[in-house]
N, C-alpha and C positions, 0 to 999 in steps of 0.2 A: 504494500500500500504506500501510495507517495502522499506525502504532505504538501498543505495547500501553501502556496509564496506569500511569507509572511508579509509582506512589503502591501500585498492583496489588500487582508486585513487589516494594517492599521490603518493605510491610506485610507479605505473606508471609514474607518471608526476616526480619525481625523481630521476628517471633515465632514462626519456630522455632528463631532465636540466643536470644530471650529465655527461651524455653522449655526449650532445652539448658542453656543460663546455669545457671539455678538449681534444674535436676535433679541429685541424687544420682546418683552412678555406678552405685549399687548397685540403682537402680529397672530397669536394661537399657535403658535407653536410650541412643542414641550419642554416645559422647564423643572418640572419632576427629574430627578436621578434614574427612576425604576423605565420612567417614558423613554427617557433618553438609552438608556443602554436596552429595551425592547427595540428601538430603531435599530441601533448598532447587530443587534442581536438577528433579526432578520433582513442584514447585510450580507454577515458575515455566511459564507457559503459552508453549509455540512458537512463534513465530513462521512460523517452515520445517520442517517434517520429510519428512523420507526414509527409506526403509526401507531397509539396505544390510548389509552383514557382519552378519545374521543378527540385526540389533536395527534402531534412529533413531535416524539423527542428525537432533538438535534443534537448532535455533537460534534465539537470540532475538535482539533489538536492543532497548537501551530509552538506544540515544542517549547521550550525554555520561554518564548513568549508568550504562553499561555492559552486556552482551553476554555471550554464546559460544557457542561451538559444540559441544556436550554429544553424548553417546552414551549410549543407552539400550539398557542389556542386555534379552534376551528377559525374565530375570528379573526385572526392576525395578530391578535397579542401575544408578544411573549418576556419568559421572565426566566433566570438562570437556577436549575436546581441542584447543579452540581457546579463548584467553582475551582474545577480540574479539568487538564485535558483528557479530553474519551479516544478512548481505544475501541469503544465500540459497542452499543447497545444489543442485548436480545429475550425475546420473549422465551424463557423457559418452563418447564414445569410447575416447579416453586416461583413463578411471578416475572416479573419482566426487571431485568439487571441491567445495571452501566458499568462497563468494565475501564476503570480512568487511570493516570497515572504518568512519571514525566523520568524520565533517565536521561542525564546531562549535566558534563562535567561532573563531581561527586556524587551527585543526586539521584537515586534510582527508587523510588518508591512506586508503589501500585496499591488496587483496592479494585473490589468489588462490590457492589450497590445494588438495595433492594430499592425498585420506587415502587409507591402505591398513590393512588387517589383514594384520600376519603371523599365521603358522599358532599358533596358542594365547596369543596376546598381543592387547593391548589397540587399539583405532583412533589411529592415530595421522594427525600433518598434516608436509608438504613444504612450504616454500614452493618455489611454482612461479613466480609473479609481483607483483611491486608495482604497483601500480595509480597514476595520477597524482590520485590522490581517492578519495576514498569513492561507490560506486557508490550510488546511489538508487532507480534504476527496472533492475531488469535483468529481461531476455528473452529466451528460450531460442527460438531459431529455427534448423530443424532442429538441425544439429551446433555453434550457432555461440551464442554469448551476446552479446546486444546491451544496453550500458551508458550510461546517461544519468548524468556526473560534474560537480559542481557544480565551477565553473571561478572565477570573479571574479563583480565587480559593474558593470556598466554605469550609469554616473550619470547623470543629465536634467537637464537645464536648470535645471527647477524645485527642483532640490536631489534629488529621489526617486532609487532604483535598483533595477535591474532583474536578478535573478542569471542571470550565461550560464552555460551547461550546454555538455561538452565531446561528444560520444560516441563511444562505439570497442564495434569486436568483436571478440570474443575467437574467433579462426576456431581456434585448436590449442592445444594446453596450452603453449605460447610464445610464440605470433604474436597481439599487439594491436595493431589499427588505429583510428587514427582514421579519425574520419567524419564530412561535416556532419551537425547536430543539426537534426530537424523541430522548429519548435517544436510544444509539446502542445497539446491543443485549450484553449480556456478553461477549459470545466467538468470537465477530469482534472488533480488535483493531482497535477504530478511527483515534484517532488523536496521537501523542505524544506527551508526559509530559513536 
């Protein structure tokens, strides 16, 4: 999966903060925080969508610059429910999960997320689990999610290194296993560096 050009995103979201910036209140335009980043918010292009509680959930990833996991009303509104980048949303057995999380420079966390709609309220997220990284390649095989997590670096002789990748499956909205990792073929870029 390639990641969308960050440059995309803020340009958008930069000019409709510069936009908001220097409007008058009195023109109707919004001057709410929540108004303003639902703009931003159905700019900013998906990465993941799902259709679930009656709207999308969106997700994007744009890496060390950040993420989330948005909901889009039938209407057009929307509002952030998760303020991490997604790896990737799916409706599973036990409920519908957002798989989020950011590996970059020192930082390699991940998480898995329950959302639910109560009856006249907004989408919300559980943590269900921490993940030992940030997932990169995930795949949904039947009930089960299969995760390629950048792990360390393997060094060479020659000074070079090589990143090892850990993987687990998420067989139930509790039980992660590891697994050995196939490596990928040459020509499919897994994970990034």
């Amino acid at each position: 999966m390639r990641r969308n050009d960050p440059g995309n995103w803020f340009a958008g979201a930069l000019a409709v903060m510069a936009f908001t910036a220097c409007s008058r209140p009195d023109h109707g335009l919004p001057t709410d925080r929540e108004q303003i980043h639902a703009q931003i918010v159905r700019r900013v292009k998906a990465v993941h969508a799902l259709e679930a509680f009656g709207g999308t959930i969106a997700g994007t990833n744009q890496g060390e610059f950040g993420g989330e996991v948005a909901f889009r009303e039938s209407n057009g509104t929307a509002y952030t429910v998760i303020d991490d980048n997604s790896v990737g949303s799916f409706e599973m057995p036990y409920g519908v999960i957002a798989v989020t999380g950011l590996a970059h420079l020192g930082i390699n966390r991940g998480a898995v997320h329950l959302l639910s709609r109560p009856k006249g309220a907004r989408v919300t997220a559980r943590l269900l689990l921490e993940l030992p990284g940030a997932p990169c390649d995930v795949l949904r095989v039947d009930d089960r999610l299969m995760m390629r997590i950048p792990a360390d670096f393997i060094r060479h002789e020659d000074g070079s290194a090589t990143r090892r990748f850990d993987c687990y499956v998420l067989e139930s909205a509790k039980k992660l296993t590891r697994y050995e990792c196939p490596d990928p073929p040459a020509d499919v870029e897994a994970c990034f560096s």
